[in-house]
NUTORFI-668150 format. One line per field, with one value per atom (N, C-alpha, C): residue number from 1; z, y, x. Coordinates in nm, 2 decimals, always signed. Example, Ala and Ser with C-alpha at 12.3 -4.5 7.8 and 13.67 -1.06 7.14 Angstrom:
// NUTORFI-668150
k = c(1,1,1,2,2,2)
pz = c(+0.78,+0.78,+0.78,+0.71,+0.71,+0.79)
py = c(-0.57,-0.45,-0.33,-0.22,-0.11,+0.00)
px = c(+1.32,+1.23,+1.32,+1.28,+1.37,+1.29)
//
This chain:
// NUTORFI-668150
k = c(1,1,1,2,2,2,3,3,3,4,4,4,5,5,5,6,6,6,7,7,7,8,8,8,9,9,9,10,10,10,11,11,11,12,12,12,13,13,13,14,14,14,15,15,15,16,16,16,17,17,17,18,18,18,19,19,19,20,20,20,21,21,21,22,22,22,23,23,23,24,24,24,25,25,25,26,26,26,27,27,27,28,28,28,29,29,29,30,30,30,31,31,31,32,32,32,33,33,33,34,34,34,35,35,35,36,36,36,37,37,37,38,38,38,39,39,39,40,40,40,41,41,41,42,42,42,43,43,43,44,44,44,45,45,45,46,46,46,47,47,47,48,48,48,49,49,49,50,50,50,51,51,51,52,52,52,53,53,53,54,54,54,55,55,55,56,56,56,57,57,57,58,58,58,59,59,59,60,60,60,61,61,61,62,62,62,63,63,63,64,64,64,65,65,65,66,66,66,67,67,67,68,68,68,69,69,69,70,70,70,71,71,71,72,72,72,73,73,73,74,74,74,75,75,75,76,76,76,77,77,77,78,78,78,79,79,79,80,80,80,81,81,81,82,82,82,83,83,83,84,84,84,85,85,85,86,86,86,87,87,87,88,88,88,89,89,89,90,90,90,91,91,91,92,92,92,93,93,93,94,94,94,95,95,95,96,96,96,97,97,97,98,98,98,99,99,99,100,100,100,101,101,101,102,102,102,103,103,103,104,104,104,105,105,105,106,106,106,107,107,107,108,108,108,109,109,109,110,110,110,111,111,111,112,112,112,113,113,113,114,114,114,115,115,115,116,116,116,117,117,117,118,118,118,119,119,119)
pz = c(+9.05,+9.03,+8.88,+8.86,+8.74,+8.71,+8.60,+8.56,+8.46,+8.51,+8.42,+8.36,+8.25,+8.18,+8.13,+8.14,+8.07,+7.94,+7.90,+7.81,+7.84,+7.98,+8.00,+7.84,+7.85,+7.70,+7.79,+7.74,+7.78,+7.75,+7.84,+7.84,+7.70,+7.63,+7.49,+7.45,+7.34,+7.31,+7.23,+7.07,+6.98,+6.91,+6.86,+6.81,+6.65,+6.60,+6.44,+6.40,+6.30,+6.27,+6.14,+6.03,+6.02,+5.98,+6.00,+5.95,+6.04,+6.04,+6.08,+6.05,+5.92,+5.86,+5.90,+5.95,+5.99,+6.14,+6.18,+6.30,+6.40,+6.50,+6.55,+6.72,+6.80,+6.85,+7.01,+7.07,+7.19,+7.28,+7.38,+7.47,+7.58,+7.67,+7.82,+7.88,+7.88,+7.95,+8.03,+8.11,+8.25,+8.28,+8.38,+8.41,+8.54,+8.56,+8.73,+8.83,+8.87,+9.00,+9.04,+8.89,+8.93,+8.94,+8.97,+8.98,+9.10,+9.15,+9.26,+9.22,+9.10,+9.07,+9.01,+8.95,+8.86,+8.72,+8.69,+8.55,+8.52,+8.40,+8.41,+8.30,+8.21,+8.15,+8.07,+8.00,+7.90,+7.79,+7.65,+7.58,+7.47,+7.38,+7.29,+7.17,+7.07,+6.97,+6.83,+6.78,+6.65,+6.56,+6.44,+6.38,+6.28,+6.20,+6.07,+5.95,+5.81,+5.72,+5.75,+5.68,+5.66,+5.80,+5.93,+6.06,+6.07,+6.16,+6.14,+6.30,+6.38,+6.50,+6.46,+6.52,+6.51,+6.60,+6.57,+6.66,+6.78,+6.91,+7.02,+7.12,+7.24,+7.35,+7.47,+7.55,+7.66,+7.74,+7.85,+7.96,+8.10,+8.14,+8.27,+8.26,+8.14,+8.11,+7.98,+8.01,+7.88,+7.82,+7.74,+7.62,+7.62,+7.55,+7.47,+7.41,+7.27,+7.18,+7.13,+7.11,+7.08,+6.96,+6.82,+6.71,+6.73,+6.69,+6.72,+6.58,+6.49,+6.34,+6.26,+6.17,+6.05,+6.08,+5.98,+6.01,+6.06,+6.09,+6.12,+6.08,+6.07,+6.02,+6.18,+6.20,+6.33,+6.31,+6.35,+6.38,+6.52,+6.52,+6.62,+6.66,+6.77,+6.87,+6.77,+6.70,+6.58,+6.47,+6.49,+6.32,+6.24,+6.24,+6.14,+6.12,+6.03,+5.98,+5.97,+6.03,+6.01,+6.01,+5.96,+5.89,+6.04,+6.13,+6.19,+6.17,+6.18,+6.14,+6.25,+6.28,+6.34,+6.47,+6.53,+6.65,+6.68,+6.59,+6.70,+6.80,+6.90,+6.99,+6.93,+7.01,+7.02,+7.18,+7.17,+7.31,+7.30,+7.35,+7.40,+7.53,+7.58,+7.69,+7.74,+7.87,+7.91,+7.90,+7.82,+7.74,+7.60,+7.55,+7.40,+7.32,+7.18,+7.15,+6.99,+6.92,+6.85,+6.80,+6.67,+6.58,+6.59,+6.52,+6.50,+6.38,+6.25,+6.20,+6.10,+6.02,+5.95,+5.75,+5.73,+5.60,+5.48,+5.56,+5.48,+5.41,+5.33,+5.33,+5.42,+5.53,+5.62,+5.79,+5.92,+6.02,+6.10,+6.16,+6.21,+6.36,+6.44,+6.58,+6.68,+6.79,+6.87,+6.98,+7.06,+7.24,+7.31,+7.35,+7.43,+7.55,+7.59,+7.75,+7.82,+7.90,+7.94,+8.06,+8.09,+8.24,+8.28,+8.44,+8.51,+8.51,+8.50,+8.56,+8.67,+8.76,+8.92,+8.86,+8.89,+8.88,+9.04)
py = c(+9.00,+8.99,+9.04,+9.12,+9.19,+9.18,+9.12,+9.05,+9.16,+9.26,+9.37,+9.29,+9.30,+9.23,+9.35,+9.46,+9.60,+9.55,+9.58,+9.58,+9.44,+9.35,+9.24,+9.15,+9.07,+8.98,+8.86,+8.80,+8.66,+8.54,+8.45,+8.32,+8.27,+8.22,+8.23,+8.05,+7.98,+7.78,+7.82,+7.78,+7.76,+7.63,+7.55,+7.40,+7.48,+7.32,+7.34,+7.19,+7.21,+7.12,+7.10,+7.04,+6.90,+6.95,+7.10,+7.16,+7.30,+7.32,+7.46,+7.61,+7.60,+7.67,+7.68,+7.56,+7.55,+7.59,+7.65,+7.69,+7.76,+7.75,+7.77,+7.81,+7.96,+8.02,+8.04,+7.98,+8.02,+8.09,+8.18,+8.32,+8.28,+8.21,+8.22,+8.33,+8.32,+8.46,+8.44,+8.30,+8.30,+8.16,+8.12,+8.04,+7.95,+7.82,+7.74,+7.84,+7.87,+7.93,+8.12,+8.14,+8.31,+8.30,+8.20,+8.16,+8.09,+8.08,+8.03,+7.90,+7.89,+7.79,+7.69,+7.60,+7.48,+7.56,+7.53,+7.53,+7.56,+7.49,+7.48,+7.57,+7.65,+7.74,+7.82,+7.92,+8.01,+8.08,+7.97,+7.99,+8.11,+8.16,+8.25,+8.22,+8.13,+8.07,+8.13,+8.16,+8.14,+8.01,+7.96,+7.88,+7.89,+7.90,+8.00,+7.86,+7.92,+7.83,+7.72,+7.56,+7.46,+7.36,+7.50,+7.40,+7.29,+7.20,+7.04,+6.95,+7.04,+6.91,+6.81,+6.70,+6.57,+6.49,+6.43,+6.33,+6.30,+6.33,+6.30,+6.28,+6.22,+6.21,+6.28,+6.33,+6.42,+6.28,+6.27,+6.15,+6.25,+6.34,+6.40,+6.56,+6.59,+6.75,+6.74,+6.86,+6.90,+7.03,+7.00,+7.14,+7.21,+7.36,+7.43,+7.53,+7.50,+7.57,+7.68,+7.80,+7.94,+7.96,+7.98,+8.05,+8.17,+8.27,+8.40,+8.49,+8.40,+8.47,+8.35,+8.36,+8.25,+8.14,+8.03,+7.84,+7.75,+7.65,+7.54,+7.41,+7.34,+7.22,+7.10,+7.06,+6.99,+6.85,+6.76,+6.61,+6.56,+6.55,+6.53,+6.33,+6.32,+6.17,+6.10,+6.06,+5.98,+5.95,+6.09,+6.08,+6.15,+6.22,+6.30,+6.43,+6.51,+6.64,+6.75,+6.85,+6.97,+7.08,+7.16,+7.32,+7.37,+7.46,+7.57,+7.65,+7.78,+7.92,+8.00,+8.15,+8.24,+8.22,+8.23,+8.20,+8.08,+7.94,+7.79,+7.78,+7.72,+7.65,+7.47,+7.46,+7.28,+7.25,+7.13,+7.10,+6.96,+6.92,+6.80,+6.72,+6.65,+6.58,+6.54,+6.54,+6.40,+6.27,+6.16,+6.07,+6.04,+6.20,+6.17,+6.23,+6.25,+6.26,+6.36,+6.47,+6.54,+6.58,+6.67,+6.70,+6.82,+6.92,+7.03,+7.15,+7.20,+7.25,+7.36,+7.43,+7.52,+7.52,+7.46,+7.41,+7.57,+7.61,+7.76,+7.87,+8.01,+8.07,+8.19,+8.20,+8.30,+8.25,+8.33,+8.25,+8.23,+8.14,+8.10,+8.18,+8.26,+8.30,+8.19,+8.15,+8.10,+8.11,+8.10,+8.08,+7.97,+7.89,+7.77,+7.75,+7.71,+7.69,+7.53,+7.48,+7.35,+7.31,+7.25,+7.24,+7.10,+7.06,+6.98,+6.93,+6.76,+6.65,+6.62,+6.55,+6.51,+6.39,+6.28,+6.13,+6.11)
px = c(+13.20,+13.34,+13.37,+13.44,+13.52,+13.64,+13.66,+13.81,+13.85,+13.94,+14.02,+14.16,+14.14,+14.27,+14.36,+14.30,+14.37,+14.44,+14.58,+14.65,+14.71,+14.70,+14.71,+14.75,+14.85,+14.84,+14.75,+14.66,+14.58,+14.69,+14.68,+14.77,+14.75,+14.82,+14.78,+14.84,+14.76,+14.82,+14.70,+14.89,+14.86,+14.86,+14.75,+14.78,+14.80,+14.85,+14.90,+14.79,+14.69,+14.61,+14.57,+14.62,+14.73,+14.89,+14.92,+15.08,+15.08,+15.17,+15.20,+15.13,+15.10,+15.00,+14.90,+14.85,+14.70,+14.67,+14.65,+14.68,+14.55,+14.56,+14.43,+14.53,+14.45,+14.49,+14.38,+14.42,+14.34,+14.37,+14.27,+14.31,+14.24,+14.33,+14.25,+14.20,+14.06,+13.99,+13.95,+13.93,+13.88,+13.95,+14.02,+14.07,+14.04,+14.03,+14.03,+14.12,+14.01,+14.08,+14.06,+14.02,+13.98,+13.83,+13.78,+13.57,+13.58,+13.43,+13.50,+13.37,+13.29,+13.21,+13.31,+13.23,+13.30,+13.32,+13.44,+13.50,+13.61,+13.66,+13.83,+13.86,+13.82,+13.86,+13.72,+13.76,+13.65,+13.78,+13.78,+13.85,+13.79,+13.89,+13.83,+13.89,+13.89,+13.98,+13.97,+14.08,+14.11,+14.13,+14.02,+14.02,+14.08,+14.24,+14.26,+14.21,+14.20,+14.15,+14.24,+14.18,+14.28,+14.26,+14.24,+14.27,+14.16,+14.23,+14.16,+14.19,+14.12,+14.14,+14.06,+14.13,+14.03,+14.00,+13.93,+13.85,+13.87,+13.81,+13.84,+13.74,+13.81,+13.67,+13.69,+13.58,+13.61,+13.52,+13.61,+13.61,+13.56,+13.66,+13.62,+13.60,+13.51,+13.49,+13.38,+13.30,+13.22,+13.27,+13.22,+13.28,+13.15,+13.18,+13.04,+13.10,+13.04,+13.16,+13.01,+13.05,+12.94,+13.02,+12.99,+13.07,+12.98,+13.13,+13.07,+13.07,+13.17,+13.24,+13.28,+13.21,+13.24,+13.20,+13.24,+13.16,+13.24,+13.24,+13.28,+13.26,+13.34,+13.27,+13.24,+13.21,+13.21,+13.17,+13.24,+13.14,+13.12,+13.01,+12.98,+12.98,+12.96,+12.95,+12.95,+12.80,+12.80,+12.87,+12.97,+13.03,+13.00,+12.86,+12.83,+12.91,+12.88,+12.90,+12.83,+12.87,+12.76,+12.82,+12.75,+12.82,+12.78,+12.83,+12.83,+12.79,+12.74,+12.72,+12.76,+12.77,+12.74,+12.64,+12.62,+12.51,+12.51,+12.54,+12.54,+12.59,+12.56,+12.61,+12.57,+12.71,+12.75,+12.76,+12.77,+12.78,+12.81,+12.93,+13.03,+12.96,+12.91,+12.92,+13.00,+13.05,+13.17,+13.10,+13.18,+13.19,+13.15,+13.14,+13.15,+13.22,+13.20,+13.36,+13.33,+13.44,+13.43,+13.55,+13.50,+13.64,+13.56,+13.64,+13.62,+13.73,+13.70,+13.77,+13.71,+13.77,+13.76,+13.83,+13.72,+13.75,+13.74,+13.68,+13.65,+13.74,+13.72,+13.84,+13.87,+13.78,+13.83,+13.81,+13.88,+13.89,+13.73,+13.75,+13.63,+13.66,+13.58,+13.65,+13.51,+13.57,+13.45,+13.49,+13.39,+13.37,+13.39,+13.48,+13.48,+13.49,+13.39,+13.35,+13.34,+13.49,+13.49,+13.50,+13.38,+13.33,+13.42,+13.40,+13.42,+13.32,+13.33,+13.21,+13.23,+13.14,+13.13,+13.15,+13.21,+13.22,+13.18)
//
């Protein structure tokens, strides 16, 4: 299967994390329903400096975040903190929980991929 988006605009949600300024930009490029496996989206995000999601838990979904350009700051389940780079992969389980932001001076771009759990 081949997904031509041509000149297509991608469905596009923007959060503002902690102001308006801070902003962080996501491109739906594969969505529930154009696969015929498990998975509820394949985001492509803009992290601009400043941005700051925080702390949360994924209950009926895993995340897998790929940085493709620039760092992140990330905490993970525990609470801790860790710098991101270029080539990390993270990975969310359902039932644990994460922040994720860009404390840096240029945008972070990354890959997010968020699956469905079987309960």
């Amino acid at each position: 299967m081949i997904i031509r988006r041509g000149t297509e605009t991608f469905p596009t949600k923007s959060y503002a994390f902690p102001d308006p300024d801070k902003i962080a930009t996501q491109h739906f490029l594969v969505n529930k329903g154009e696969y015929d496996g498990k998975l509820n989206h394949v985001v492509r995000a803009t992290l601009n400096p400043g941005f700051d999601l925080p702390f949360h838990t994924h209950t009926d979904d895993e995340e897998i975040f790929v940085i493709l350009f620039g760092n992140a700051e990330y905490t993970d389940n525990d609470r801790n903190k860790h710098i991101l780079h270029a080539g990390d992969i993270m990975i969310c389980r359902s039932g644990e929980g994460h922040a994720i932001g860009n404390p840096f001076g240029e945008p972070t771009i990354l890959m997010e991929i968020n699956l469905p759990v079987d309960k």
